[in-house]
N, C-alpha and C positions, 0 to 999 in steps of 0.2 A: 856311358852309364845309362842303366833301361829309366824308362819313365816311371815314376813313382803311382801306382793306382789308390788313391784312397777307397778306404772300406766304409762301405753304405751303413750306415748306425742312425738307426729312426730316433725323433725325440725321445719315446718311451724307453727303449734300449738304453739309451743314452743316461736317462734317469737312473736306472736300474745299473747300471755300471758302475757312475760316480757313488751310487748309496754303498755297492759294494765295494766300493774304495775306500770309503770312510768308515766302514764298519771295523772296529778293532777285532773282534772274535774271529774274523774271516783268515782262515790260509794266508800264509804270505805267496803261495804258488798260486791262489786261485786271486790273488788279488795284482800281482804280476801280472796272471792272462789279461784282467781285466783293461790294467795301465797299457798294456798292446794293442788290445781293439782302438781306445779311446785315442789313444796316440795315431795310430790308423788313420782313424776317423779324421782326425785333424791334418792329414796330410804327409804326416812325418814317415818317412823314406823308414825302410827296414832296416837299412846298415845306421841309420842314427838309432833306433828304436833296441838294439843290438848293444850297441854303446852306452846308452843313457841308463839300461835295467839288464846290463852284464850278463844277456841272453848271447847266442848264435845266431846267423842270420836266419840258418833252417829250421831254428827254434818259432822265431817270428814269424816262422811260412805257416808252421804248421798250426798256431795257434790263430792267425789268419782262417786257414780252412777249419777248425772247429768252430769258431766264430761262423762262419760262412755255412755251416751244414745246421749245426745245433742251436746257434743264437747265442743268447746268454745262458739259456740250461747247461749250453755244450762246453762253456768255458770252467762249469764244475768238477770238482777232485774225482778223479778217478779209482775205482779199488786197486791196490797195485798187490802182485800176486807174492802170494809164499805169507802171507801172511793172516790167514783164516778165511779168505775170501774164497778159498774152492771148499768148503765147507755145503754140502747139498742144502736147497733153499728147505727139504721138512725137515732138520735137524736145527735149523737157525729156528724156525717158527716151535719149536722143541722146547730153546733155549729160552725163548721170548715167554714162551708159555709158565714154563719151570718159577722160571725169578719172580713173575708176578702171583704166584699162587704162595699159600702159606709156606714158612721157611722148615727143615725139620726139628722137632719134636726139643723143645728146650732152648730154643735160637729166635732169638727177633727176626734175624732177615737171613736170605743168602751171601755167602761170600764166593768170590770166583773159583775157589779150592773146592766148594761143597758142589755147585754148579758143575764141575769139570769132572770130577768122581759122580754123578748123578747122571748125565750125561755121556761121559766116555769122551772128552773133547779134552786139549790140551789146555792152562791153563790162559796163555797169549790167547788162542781163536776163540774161548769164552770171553774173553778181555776184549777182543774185536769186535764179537754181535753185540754185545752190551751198549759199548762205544758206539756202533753204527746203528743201534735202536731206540739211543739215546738214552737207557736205562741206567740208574746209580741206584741199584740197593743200600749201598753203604753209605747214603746221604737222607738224613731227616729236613723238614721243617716242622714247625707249629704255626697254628692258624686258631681262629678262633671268629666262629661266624653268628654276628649279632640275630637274636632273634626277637627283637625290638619287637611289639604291632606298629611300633608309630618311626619306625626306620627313617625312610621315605620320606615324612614331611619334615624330621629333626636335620638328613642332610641338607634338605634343598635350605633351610634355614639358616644350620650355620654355614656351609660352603656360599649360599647370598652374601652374607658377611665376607667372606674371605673375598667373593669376589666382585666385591658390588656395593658397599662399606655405605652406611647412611651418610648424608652431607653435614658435616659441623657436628660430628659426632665421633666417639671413641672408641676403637673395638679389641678389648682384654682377652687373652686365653688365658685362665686361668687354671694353677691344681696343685697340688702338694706332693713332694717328692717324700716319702715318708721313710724313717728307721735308718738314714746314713748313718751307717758305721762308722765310727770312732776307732779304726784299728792302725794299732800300732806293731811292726813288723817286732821279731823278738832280737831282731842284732841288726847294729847298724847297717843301712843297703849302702851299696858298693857302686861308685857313680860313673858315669860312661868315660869310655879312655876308649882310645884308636886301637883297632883289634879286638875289639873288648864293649858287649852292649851290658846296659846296667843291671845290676843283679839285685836281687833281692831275699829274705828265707821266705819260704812255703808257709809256716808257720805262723802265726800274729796271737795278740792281744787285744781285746775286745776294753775298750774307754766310754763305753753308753753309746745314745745313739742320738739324733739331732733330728727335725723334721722341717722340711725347705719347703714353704708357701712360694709361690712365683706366678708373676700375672707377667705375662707377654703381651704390648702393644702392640698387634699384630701392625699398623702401617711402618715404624720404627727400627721394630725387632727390641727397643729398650725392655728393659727386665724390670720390676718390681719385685725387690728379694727381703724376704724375713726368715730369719732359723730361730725354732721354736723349741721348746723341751717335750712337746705332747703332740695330741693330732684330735682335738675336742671342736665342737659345734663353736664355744666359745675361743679359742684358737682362731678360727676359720673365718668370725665374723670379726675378732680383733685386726685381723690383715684386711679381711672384706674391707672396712672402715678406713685404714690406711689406704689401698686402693683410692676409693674415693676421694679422700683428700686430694690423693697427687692429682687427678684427672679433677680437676674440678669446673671445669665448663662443659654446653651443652650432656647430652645423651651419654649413658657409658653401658656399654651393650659388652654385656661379660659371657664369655662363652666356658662353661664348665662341665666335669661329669656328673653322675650320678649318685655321686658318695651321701650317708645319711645326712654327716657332717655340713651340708650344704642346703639341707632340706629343714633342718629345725624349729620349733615353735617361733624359737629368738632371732635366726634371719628372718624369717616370715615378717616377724611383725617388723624387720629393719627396712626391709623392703619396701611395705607398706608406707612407710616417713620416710623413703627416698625414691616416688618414682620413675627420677628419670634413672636410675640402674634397672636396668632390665637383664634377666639371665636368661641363656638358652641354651638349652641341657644336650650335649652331644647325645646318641642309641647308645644303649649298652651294651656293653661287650667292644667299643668303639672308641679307645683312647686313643688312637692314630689320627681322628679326626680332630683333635684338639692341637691345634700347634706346638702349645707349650711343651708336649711328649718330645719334641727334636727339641728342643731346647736343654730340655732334660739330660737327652741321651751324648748332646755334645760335653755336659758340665760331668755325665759321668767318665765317657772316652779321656778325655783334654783335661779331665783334674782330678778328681778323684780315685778312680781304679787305682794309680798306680804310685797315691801319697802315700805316706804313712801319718797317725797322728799319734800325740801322747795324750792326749783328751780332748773332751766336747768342746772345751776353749778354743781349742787350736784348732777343730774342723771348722767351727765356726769364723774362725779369722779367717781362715783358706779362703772359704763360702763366699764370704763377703769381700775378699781379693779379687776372688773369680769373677763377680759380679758387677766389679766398679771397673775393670777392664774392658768387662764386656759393653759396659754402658757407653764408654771411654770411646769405642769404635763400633757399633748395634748393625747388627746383623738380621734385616726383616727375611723371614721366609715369605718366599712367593709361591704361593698357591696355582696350580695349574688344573687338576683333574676336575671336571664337571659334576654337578649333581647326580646328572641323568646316567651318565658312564659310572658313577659309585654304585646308585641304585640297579643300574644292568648289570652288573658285576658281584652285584651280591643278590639277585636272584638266581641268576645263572648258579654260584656257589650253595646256596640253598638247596637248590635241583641237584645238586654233585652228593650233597653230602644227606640227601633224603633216598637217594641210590646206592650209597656204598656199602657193599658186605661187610657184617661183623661176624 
């Protein structure tokens, strides 16, 4: 049997391998090559390396010499032919050009049918340059980019908190989930059975509507929850007040938005006879920076979307089921993104969207 030659793979290489291995999005072919080199690397003989990832031996040779010529670039997917890829390069830059310019006359965006009659290209090799230029017409987001003046000093302030929390002190996210619906489906839903996921009608009945105060402990995750009939300055400072109560030693540093509700003649002066609460008002246009918004968004996923209620009684009882379970077992978010990476990231966005054509 010949001697087995392990393949030379520098630390960096090596880095860049495993990261490729770990990456779920990655090819299962390019992430194959990769387990080849790495296995390589370590010694392992090509007919084990054969056996282990149900390659051929000359499979393993040759991914060896790409390895060996290209590096780690050279272990990337290759274009394999018949499939748009002989397509001449000014007809892709054509394509590319086409889909990012206005769609026609009556249409939000391109679709690959319009693209492929506009073009002369089949609809698969429109479907290929798209894919290999990484363009999705057919996919929106929304965004929405604070234009604060005072951005900048309101992250470094609350993300301090988040990540840097005063000593012998308490730190609240607080905000109001406002107008849950009370709906009730119009015929009983139909409950999950094997073969069979749960159904529901399209159609509901509207039962009023309820409004969810809630202050998150950020070091905890515990909830502070009240459902209310309204969403009033008076409202806002009845739960403020409860708050307090519960926290009632040292500092209680409440991080909230910018609702008027929250700015009142009547907090003000609460504030004033209580000052160890201190508030600190997220940038507006900026509820992402508020914790409680994932708190929020779980009690919508995980309980509400997909109840039904026959009245504000009974969303209410939900509400406060939801809430005594969650307390039961408290779920703290951990904060990781920096001030300075928030604030570079929303100039940078500022610059994108003081550039784009209307």
């Amino acid at each position: 049997m010949g001697k087995t030659t392990t393949l030379r793979v520098t630390p960096t290489q090596r880095k860049s391998l495993e990261a490729l291995v770990a990456q779920p999005s990655a090819s299962a072919g390019h992430v194959r090559r990769a387990r080849v080199v790495l296995m390589a690397a370590d010694g392992v003989s090509g007919v084990e390396i054969s056996t282990r990832l149900s390659l051929s031996v000359p499979q393993v040779s040759r991914i060896r010499k790409r390895f060996e010529t290209g590096k780690v670039d050279g272990l990337a997917d290759r274009p394999k032919a018949g499939r748009g890829n002989n397509v001449p390069e000014e007809t892709v830059r054509q394509v590319v050009a086409t889909v990012m310019s206005p769609p026609p006359a009556g249409y939000s965006h391109w679709s690959t049918r319009q693209l492929a009659g506009r073009i002369g290209l089949g609809k698969t090799a429109i479907h290929d340059i798209l894919r290999a230029n990484d363009l999705k017409p057919h996919l929106q987001r929304t965004f929405k980019v604070s234009k604060d003046p005072r951005f900048t000093e309101k992250v470094r302030d609350v993300v301090g908190l988040y990540l840097n929390p005063p000593e012998n002190a308490v730190v609240v996210s607080l905000d109001e989930k406002t107008q849950v619906q009370a709906l009730d489906r119009t015929q009983p839903m139909l409950p999950l059975r094997p073969g069979q996921v749960e159904r529901r009608t399209h159609d509901y009945k509207r039962n009023g509507v309820v409004d969810l105060y809630a202050a998150l402990e950020v070091a905890t995750g515990k909830v502070v929850g009240r459902c209310k009939d309204s969403h009033t300055g008076q409202d806002f400072l009845s739960f403020l007040k409860a708050v307090e109560r519960t926290f009632r030693r040292g500092e209680l540093h409440v991080i909230l938005d910018n609702s008027s509700t929250h700015k009142t003649p009547d907090v003000q002066e609460w504030l004033g006879a209580h000052p160890r609460v201190v508030f600190h008002f997220t940038p507006t246009s900026a509820s992402w920076l508020n914790q409680v918004e994932g708190f929020f968004s779980i009690l919508t996923r995980r309980s509400l979307r997909r109840a039904s209620f026959p009245s504000r009684v009974a969303l209410r009882r939900h509400i406060e089921a939801f809430l005594k379970n969650w307390n039961d077992n408290p779920t703290p978010f951990v904060w990781t993104k920096s001030s300075r990476r928030i604030v570079r990231d929303h100039r940078r966005m500022l610059a994108r969207i003081s550039r784009a054509e209307h």
